[in-house]
C-alpha positions in Angstrom: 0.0 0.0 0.0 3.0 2.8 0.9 4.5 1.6 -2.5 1.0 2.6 -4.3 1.2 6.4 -2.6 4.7 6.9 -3.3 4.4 6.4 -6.8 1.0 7.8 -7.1 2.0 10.7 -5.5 5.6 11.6 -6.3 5.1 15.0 -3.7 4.7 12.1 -0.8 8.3 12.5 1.1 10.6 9.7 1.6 12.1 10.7 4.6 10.8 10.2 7.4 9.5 6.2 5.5 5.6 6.1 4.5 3.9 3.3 5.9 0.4 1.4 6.3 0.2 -1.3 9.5 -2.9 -3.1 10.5 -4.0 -0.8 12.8 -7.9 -2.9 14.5 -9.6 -6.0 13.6 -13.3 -4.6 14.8 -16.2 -6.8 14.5 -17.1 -5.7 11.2 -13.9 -4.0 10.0 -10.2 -4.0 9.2 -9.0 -0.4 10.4 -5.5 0.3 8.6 -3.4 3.3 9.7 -1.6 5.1 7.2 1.4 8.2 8.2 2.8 10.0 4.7 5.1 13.2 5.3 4.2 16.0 2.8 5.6 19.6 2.3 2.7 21.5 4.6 2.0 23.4 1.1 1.2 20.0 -0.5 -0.8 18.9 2.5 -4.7 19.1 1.5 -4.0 18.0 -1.6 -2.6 15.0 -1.2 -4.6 14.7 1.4 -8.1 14.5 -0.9 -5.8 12.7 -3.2 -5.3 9.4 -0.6 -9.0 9.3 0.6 -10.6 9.1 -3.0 -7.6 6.8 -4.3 -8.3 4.7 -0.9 -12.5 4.3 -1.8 -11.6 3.6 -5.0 -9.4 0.7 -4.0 -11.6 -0.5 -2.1 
């Protein structure tokens, strides 16, 4: 998943190391955390960016 929002999104920062972990098994979900470092000009959109790419993936 990190690999698919570095590429995606070549403005996603390498340093500090994007990452997605397994974050809740709930009763009727699978909860994943995501952290990707952006410039704070870049924030909102990438932002909107990850959200819609993340319902279309799903």
């Amino acid at each position: 998943m990190t690999n698919f929002y570095t590429q995606e999104n070549r403005i996603v920062l390498q340093d500090p190391e994007p990452f997605a972990r397994l974050s809740e098994l709930g009763d009727s979900s699978v909860n994943i955390t995501t952290r990707l470092w952006v410039k704070a000009v870049d924030y909102w959109d990438v932002y909107f960016d990850t959200h819609g790419s993340r319902l279309r993936t799903i």
